[in-house]
N, C-alpha and C positions, 0 to 999 in steps of 0.2 A: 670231775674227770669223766671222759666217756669212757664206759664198758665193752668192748669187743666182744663177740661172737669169736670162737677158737677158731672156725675157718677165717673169718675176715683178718685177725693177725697172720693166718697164713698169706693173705694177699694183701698187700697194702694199696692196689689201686681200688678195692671194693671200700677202702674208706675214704678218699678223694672221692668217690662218684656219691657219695652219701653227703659230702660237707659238698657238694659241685650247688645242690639246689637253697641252702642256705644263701652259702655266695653270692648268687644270681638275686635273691632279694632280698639280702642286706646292701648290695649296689642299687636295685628298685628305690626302694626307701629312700637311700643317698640320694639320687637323681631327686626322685620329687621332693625331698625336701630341699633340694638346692633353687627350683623351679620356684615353689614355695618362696625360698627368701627371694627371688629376684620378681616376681609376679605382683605378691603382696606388697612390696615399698612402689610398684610402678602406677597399680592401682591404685593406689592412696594417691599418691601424686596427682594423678589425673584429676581423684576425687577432690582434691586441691584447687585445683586447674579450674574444673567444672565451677566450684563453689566461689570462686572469686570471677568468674567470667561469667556476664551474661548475654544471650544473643535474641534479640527479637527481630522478626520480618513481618511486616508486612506484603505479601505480594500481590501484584497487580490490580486489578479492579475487585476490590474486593473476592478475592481468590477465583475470579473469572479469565481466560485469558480465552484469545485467536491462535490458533496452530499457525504459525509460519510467519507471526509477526513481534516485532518484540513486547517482550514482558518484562514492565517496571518494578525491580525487588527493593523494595524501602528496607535497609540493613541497619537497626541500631545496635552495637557491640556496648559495654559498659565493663570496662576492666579494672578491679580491685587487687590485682594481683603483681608480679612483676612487669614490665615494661615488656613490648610486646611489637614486634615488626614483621607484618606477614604479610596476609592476602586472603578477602574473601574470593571463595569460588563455588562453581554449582560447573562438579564434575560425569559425563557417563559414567566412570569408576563406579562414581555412590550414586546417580540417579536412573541409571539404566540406558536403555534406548527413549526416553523421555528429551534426551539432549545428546546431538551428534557432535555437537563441540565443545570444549571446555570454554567459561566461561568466565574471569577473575578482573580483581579491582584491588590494588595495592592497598593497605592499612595501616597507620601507626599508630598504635594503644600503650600512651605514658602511663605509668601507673594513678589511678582513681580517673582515669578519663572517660570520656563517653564520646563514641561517635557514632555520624549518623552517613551511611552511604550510601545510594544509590548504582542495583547488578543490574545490566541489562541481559534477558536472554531470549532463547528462542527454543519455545518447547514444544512437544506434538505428544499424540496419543488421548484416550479416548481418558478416563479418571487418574492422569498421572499425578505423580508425589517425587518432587527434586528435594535433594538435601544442599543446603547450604554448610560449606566451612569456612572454618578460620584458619589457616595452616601456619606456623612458623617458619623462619626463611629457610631453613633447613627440609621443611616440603610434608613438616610431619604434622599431622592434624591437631589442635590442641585445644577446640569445641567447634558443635555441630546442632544444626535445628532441621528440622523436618518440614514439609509444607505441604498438601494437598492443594490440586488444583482444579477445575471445571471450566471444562472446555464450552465455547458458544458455538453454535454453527453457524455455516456461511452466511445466511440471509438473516441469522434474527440480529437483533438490534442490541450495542451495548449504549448504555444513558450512565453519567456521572453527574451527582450534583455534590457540590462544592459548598460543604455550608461550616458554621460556627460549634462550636463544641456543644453549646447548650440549645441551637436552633432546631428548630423541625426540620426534617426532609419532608421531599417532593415524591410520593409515588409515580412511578413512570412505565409500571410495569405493563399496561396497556399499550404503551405506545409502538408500535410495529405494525408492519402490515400482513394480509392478511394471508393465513397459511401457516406463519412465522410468531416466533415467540421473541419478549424484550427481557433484558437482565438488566440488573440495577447496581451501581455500588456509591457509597456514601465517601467521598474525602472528606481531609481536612485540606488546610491552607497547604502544610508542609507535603503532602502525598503528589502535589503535583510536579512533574519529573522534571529536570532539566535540559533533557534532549525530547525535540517534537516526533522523533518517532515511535517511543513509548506512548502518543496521542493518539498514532494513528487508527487503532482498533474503534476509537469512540466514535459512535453515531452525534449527539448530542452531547454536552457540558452546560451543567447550570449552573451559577453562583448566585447564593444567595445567603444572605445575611451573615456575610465573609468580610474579613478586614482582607481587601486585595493591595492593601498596600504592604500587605507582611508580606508580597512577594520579592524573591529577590531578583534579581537583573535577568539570570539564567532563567530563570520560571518566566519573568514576560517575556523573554526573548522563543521560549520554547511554547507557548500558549500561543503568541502573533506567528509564527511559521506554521504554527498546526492550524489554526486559522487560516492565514491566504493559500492555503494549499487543500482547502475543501471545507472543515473544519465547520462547527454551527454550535455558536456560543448563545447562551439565554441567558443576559442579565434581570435581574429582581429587585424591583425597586420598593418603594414602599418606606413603612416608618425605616428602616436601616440603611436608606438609598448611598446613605454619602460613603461608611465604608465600606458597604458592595462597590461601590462605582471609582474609589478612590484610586487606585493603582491602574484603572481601565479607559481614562479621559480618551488617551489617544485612537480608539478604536471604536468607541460607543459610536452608535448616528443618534446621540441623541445628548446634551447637553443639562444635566437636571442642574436645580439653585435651589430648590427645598420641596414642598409638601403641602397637599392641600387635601381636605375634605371636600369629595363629591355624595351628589344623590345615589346614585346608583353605577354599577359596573354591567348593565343592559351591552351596552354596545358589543360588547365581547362577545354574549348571546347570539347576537348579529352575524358577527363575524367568522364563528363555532357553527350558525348553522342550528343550534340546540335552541330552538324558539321554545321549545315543552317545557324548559326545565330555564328560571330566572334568576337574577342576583340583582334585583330591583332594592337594595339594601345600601345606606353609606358607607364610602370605604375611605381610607385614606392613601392617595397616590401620590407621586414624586411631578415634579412640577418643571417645567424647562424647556429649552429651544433644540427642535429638530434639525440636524443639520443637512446641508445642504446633499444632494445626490440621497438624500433617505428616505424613506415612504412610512407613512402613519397609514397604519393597517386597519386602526379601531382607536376613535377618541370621543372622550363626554366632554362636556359645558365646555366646548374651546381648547381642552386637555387632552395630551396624543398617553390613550392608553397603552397601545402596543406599536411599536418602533422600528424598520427595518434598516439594516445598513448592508453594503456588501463590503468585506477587505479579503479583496483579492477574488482566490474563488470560493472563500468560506463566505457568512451568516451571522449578522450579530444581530440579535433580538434582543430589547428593550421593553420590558412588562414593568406597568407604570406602578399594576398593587403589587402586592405581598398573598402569592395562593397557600400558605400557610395560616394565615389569619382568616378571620369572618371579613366580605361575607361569601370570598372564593373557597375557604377551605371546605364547604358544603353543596357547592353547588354539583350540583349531579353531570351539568354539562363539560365538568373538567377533565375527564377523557378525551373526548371527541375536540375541546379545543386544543390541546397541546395535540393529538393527530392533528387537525388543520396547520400549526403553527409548524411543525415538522413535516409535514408531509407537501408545504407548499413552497419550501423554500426552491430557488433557481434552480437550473440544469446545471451538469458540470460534465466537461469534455472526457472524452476517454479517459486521457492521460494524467487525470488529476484522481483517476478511482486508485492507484496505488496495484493495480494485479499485473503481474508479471506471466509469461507464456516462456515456462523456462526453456522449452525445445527449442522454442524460434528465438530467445538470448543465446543459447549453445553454439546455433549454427551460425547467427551473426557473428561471434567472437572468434568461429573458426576461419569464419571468410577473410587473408589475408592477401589484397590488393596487392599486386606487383612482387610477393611472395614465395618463392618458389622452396618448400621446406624440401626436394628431394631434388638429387641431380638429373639434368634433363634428360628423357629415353634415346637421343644420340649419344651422349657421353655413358648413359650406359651400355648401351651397342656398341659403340667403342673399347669401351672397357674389356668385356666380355671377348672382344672378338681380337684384342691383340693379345689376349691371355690364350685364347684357345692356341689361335697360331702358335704363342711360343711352344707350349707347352706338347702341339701336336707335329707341325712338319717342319719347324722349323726346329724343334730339338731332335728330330730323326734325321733332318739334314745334316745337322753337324755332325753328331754321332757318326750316324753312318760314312761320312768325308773323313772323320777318324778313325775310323774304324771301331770303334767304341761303343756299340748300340747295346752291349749290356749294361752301360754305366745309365741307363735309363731307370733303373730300380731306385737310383739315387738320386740324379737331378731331376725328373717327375718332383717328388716330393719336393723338393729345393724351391722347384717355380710356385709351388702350389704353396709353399709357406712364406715365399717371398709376393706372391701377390694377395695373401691374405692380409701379411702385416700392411702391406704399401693400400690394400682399400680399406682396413682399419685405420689406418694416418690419415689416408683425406677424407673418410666420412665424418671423423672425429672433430677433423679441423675446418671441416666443410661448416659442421653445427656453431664453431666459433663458442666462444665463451661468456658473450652474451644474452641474458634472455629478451624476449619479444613478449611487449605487454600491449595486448590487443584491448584496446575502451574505445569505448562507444557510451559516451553522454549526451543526456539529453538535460537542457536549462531551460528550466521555466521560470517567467517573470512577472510581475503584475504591477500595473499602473501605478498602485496607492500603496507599495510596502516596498521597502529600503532592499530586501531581498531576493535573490534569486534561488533556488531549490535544486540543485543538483541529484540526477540520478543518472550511477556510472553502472557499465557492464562493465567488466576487466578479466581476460584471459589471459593468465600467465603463461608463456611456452617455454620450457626448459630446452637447453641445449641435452642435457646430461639427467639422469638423477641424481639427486640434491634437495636439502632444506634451505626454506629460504622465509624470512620474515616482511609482511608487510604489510607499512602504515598508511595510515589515512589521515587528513587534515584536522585541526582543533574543530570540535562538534560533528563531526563526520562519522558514520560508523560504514560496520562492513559484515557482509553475510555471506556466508557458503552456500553456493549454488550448490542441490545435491548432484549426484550423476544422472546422466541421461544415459536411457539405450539408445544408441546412433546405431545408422542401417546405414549402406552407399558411402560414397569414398570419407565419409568423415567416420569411418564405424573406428571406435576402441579409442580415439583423441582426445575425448571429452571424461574427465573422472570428477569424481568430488573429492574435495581436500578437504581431510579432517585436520581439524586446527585447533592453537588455542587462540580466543578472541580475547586480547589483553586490555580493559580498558583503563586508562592512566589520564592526563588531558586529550590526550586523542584514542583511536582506537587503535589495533594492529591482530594483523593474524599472523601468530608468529608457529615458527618451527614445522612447518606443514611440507609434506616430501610430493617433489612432484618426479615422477619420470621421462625420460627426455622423449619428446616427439609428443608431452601429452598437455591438453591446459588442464588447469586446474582453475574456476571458474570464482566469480565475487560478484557481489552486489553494493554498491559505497552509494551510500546519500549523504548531499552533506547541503548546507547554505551558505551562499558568496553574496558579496555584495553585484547587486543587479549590473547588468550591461549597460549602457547610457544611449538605451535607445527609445524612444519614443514617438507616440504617437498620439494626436487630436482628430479623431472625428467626429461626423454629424451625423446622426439618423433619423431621417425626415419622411414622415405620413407626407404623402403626396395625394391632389385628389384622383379617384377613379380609385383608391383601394392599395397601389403601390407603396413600395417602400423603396429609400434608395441610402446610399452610404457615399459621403466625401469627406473632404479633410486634408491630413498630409503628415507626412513621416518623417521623422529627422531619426540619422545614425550617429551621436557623436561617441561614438564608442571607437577602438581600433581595433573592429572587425571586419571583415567582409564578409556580408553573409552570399553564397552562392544560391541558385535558384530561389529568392524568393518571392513567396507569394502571401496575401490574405485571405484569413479564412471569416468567414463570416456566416448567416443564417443563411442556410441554402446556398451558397455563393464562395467559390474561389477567385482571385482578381491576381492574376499573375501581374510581377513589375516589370518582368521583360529582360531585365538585365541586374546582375549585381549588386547588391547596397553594401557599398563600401562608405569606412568613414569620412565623414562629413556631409553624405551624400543626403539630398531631402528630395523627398518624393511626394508628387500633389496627386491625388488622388480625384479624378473627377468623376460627378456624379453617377453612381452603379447602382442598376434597379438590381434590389437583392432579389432574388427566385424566390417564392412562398408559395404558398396555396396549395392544393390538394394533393401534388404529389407526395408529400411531406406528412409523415403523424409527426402524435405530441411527442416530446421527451420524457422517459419517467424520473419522475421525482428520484435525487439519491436514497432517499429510503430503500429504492427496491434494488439497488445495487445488492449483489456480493461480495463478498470479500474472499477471492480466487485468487489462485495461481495456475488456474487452468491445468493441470499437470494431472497425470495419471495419479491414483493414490487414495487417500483418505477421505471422504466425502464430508469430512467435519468438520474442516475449516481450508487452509492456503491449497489446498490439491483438491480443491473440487473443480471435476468433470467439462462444469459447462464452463459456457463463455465462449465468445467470438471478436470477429474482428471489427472495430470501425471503419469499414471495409470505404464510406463515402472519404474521409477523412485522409485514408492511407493513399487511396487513387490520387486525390487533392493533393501531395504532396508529392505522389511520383509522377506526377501529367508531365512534366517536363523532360525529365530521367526517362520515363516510359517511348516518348516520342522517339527520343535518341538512341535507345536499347533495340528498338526495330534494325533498325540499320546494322546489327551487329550481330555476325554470327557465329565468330569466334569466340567460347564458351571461357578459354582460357586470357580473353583479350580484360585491361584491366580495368575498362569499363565496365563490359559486364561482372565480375568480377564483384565492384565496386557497389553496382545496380543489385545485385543479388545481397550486397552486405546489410544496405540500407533499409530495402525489402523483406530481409525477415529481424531487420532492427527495429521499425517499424509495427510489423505485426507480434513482439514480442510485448510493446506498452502500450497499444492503441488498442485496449481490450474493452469491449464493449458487448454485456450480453444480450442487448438488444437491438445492438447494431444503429445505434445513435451516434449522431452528430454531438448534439445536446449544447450548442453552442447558443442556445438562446440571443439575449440582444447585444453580444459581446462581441469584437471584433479580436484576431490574433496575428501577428507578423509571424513567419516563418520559415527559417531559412538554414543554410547546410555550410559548414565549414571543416577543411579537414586537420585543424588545430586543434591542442589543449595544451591549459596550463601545465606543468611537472606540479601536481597535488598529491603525489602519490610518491612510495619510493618503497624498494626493493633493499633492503638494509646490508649493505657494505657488498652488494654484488652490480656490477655495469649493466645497463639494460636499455633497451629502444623500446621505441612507442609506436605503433599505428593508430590513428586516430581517427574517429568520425565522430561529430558534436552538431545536434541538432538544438538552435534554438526557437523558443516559443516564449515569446512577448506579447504578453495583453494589450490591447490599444484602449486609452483612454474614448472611449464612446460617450458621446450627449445625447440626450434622445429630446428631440428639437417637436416635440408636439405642438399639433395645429390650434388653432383656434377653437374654443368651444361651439361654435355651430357647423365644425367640418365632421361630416362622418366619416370615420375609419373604421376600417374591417382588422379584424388583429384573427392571424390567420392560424392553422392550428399546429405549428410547428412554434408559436410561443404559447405552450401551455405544457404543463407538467401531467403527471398522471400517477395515482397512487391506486394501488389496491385494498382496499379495506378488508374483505372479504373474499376466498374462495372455497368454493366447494368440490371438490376433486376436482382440484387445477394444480395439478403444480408450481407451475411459473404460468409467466406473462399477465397482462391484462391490456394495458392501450396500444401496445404493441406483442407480434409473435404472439399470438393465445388461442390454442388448441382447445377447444372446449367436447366434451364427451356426452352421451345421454347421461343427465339426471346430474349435471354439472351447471354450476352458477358464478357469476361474480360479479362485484359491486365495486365501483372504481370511481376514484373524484378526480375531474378535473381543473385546475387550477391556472392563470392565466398568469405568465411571469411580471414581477413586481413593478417593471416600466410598461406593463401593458391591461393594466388595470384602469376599467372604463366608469366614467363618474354614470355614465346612461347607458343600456344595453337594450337597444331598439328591435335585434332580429338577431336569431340564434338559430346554427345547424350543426344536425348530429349526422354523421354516416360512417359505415364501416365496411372496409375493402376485406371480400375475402377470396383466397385461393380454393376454397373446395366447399362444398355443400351450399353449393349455391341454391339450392331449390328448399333446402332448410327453414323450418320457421323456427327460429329465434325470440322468444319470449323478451322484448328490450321497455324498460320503464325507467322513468325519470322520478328522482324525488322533487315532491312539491314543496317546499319550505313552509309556504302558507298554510296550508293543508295538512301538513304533518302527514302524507303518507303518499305511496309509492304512486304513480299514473303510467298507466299501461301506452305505448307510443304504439298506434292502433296500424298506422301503415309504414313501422319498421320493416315489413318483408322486404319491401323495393332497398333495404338497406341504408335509406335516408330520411331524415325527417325533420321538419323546420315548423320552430318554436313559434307561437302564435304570442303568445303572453310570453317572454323569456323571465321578466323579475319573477314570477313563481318559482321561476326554479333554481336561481340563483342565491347563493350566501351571501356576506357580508365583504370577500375579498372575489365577489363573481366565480366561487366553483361550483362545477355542476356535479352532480352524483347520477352516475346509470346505474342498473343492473341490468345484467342480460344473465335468460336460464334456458337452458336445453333439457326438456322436457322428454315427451315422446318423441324419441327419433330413433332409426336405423343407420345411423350414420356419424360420425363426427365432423364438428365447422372447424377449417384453420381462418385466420381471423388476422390478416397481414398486420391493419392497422387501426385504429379506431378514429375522427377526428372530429372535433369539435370548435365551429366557430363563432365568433359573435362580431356585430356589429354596435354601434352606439359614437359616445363624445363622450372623449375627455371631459 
């Protein structure tokens, strides 16, 4: 019993305010202990959850990725627990500004199952870390992994080799040029992904001592597109040749049947350039018939040691040892030959570097030909001007005829709400209720592979605000363009849609809100089966030094392609009129353009990996890059001729001309402003059709459409006679840098050089222009400024093993008296040029180098 105080029984509220603070926490305690039961059984659950779930990722190149391109997440789940139907995802929620889209792949986990999935996503940022979940259909998380990741920047080099659980890898980490660093990561069979553009970041993939017949259908079908779409594969032959090569027949240029012991792997030496350092030791190599259209780079006693093929616009190399074994694994020269073997492969055109110019995609997808998204400025001067009248003399005239002019208090307002509702009615129904889906495709095709490579622009325009879902075709994905700042009449149009990217058998960006009058931007690559157009030419050494291209072209496709033309080496060859189907075109003999005005191409080594776009300098949004300005002209010579004549801005040719134009310089990116079209010939031509590949889920929608194709021609390269000299001029030679010393960029082309700067560059002569005799050799170099500059320029001697100073480089030319001194094994030459003492900086247009000899 409580004891009172004789005044507090006088008041009985002073004992309430005494039991008021008990009260309040004996209800505390309540609460948490009720927290308490509901907390602790949810915890234990999960702890449940956790202990019967397990989640492993592997991601990307061994936790290497490219900002702005995709990254392949190897997902293995293994559930002990109940049955299980969710969805992995990698959400911003849990990974931050690391990922602007959510990112998911349906699951089903029977109990004691395991499965294995592959997320694709797209991340940015300088040491991000995404978390991966598991969610229940219900949307509630129910395990979670964590992943760190490192970024590569633009120019250095990503290398993958592909080997067996218990084989050795390939150090590759030297391989890059120069300025630039290379990263490495090791697969297995199963890490390689099923969509080729998980590929795209790799510079290089090696297989070696791999069973490639555990691939499944998706993996070759995703390895050959990553291939003929630039792609440079190095098979390894040797004691393991047949399950390296098993699953790879149809692609190798090179046909192995077993294995032979040789003397020595000397010729490699040759070939590398690294005469100092030998492997005059027996090896055992894989043994077989080259096949036809492929070039042996380096062979002993009768045996092609190393093997080139081209599929498409990739690279497949055929190494006869094993450089994991003796007596390659020690040879000191194996840096410098895998740089040769990398750094000489072919050119590749703009459009196959993969960087997008998203400014000039934004404004392409807003150019809408024949479009008029507002009503014309006479129907709005109309408007306007029968509203004013009523509203002014002609509702004073009646008034006033009625006598009535005070009842203007009230019909004022009346008109002013009845021409508000009545310009809300038709502006409303002006927008209509369907949306307009602005694409612009571009298909590229090649000779020798079953497929075609689509890459779509797509601007969706809303009538209204609304969410709206959309998919893209089986093996197809899709990417959020982010926003642009737009200035001039497109300013505020253009946004970015945040989305989720659902991937199931197809992709879709689903539930993403656009507002009306705005696009909301995509990128969709997917592969079709090719157009059924083709092409047979000749290209033929003529004497006196010329080169020429004939042949002939068949459309049996049902297209019409408009304006088109061939692109060739130095040379556009318009057809003059339409190639519509069936139509066959003969092509008669065309001196292609060569020679001095032209430098080399640089080897895709020295590519970046851009998006040109304002932003991060560490990978998709770095700064540089430009246009393939020869290219783009090439393509609009026709359109251009026509656009003179037009000077109405609003007519829908220009219109049209202007779409095409910055559709063009949106994927004709090129940082050195090459052609790079080496000995390759391409059809190209404009149509303003596309399939329905795409579709807008349960809402009505229209298309404009502009689709560029680009079809390789089969080329023969019809070499003369061995006692005819030809000149192989310096627009077929590649160019690599090895070395700079305060340079940033450039070297055989564009290269700014400063006091107390250097650089050492190889050039390479492409694989149909490799001469069995090199009779006379010339170096020169075009420059725009410092021309009274002396220039320090030396050639390596191979013989010699050391640098030889080119004594009257100042005149800027210089011609080879001995050229085999300074030639390798596949004829590349090595300069360096240094800026010493000077007061000045050289810009340095172009660099070029030619030779003479016989086939």
């Amino acid at each position: 019993m409580l004891n009172l105080h004789p005044e507090e029984k006088l008041n009985p509220t002073v004992g309430r305010a005494v039991a008021r603070p008990y009260n309040a926490i004996r209800m505390i305690l309540l609460l948490i202990l009720i927290a308490f039961l509901i907390i602790v059984p949810s915890n234990a659950q999960a702890q449940d959850i956790d202990s019967l779930l397990e989640i492993d990722v592997d991601a990307g190149y061994d936790t290497y990725f490219r900002e702005g391109f995709w990254l392949p997440l190897r997902i293995t789940v293994r559930n002990n627990g109940d049955d299980i139907i969710g969805e992995l995802t990698v959400r911003p929620e849990t990974s931050g500004r690391v990922v602007t889209n959510a990112y998911s792949t349906p699951i089903d986990l029977p109990n004691g199952s395991q499965k294995v999935s592959f997320l694709y996503v797209q991340v940015s940022g300088f040491t991000p870390r995404i978390s991966i979940e598991l969610l229940d259909s219900e949307g509630a998380r129910i395990g979670e992994v964590s992943q760190s990741l490192i970024p590569i920047s633009s120019k250095d080099k990503l290398h993958v080799v592909v080997t067996g659980p218990t084989a050795s890898t390939i150090p590759l980490n030297d391989l890059h040029v120069g300025g630039y660093a290379a990263q490495q990561a090791t697969w297995r069979i199963e890490n390689i992904p099923d969509n080729p553009v998980a590929l795209q970041p790799i510079d290089t993939m090696i297989l070696s001592n791999v069973d490639t017949q555990a691939l499944s259908s998706d993996q070759q079908a995703a390895l050959t597109d990553w291939l003929a779409n630039g792609g440079h594969l190095l098979v390894i032959g040797g004691p393991g040749w047949d399950e390296t090569t098993s699953g790879l027949r149809d692609i190798l240029p090179f046909a192995p049947d077993g294995t032979e012991t040789v003397a020595s792997l000397d010729p490699l030496v040759d070939y590398a350039g690294t005469l100092e350092f030998s492997v005059d030791e027996p090896a055992v190599i894989t043994t077989g018939t080259v096949n036809d259209n492929a070039f042996i780079l380096a062979e002993v006693e009768n045996n092609p040691l190393l093997v080139r093929g081209n599929y498409g616009d990739g690279t497949v190399d055929f190494l006869a040892a094993d450089p994991t074994l003796e007596p390659m694994v020690s040879w000191e020269g194996l840096p410098d030959f895998w740089l040769t073997v990398a750094g000489s492969i072919d050119p590749r055109p703009a459009w196959t570097q993969g960087n997008l110019d998203q400014r000039e995609a934004a404004t392409a997808v807003a150019v809408l030909p024949g479009v008029d998204l507002l009503p014309s400025p006479l129907a709005l001067i109309a408007f306007l001007g029968i509203y004013v009248l009523i509203v002014g003399p002609v509702n004073y005239i009646i008034l006033r005829r009625i006598n009535r002019r005070d009842w203007a208090w009230v019909t004022i307002p009346v008109f002013i709400l009845i021409f508000s509702i009545l310009a809300w009615t038709v502006g409303f129904n002006l927008r209509g209720n369907e949306i307009t889906l602005s694409r612009l495709t571009v298909v590229q095709s090649w000779d020798d592979h079953d497929n075609a490579q689509v890459r779509q622009l797509i601007g969706l325009l809303s009538p209204r605000r609304d969410s709206y879902t959309l998919t893209v075709p089986d093996d197809g994905t899709i990417t959020v363009l982010p926003g642009i700042s737009q200035s001039g009449l497109l300013a505020g149009n253009i946004t970015q849609a945040n989305t989720d990217i659902v991937q199931t058998s197809n992709f879709s960006a689903e539930n993403f809100t656009v507002d009306g009058g705005i696009f909301a931007n995509f990128v969709i690559t997917n592969s079709i089966e090719k157009p059924n157009i083709s092409g047979n030419l000749v290209l033929s050494y003529n004497p006196g030094g010329l080169q020429s291209l004939q042949g002939a072209i068949r459309n049996d496709s049902d297209i019409t392609l408009e304006d088109p033309i061939i692109l060739a080496r130095g040379t556009m060859i318009p057809l003059g009129q339409p190639l519509a189907p069936d139509d066959l075109y003969t092509l008669r003999p065309q001196t292609l353009t060569t020679g001095a005005i032209f430098g080399s191409a640089p080897s895709p080594m020295e590519y970046r990996y851009s998006s040109v776009l304002q932003g991060s300098s560490f990978g998709s949004f770095y700064t540089g890059g430009g246009v393939d300005q020869e290219t783009l002209n090439n393509v609009m010579s026709q359109a251009s001729s026509n656009f003179q004549n037009t000077t109405d801005a609003s007519d829908v040719f220009a219109q049209t001309y202007q779409r095409d134009l910055s559709f063009l310089a949106a994927f004709l990116r090129d940082q050195y402003g090459s052609t790079a079209r080496g000995d390759r010939a391409y059809l190209v031509g404009w149509t303003d059709e596309w399939q329905s590949d795409v579709d807008v889920v349960d809402v009505p929608w229209i298309s404009i459409d502009t689709t560029l194709y680009i079809a390789e021609l089969d080329v023969e390269v019809n070499r003369p006679v061995s006692s005819q000299i030809v000149n192989i001029p310096a627009d077929q030679f590649t160019w690599v840098a090895t070395e700079r010393v305060n340079i940033l960029d450039g070297g055989g082309t564009s290269l700014t050089m400063i006091p107390g700067s250097s650089v050492t560059m190889q050039f390479t002569p492409t694989s149909s222009a490799i001469l069995n005799e090199v009779v006379d050799m010339q170096f020169a170099i075009d420059r725009s400024s410092g021309a009274g500059t002396l220039l320090v320029i030396e050639a390596w001697d191979y013989e010699a093993e050391a640098w030889v100073e080119l004594t009257n480089a100042m005149r800027d030319g210089f011609r080879f008296t001995d050229p085999e001194r300074y030639l390798s094994g596949n004829n590349s030459v090595r300069i360096r040029m240094t800026l010493d003492e000077a007061f000045t900086s050289v810009f340095i247009e172009a660099i070029r180098i030619e030779q003479m000899g016989y086939f």
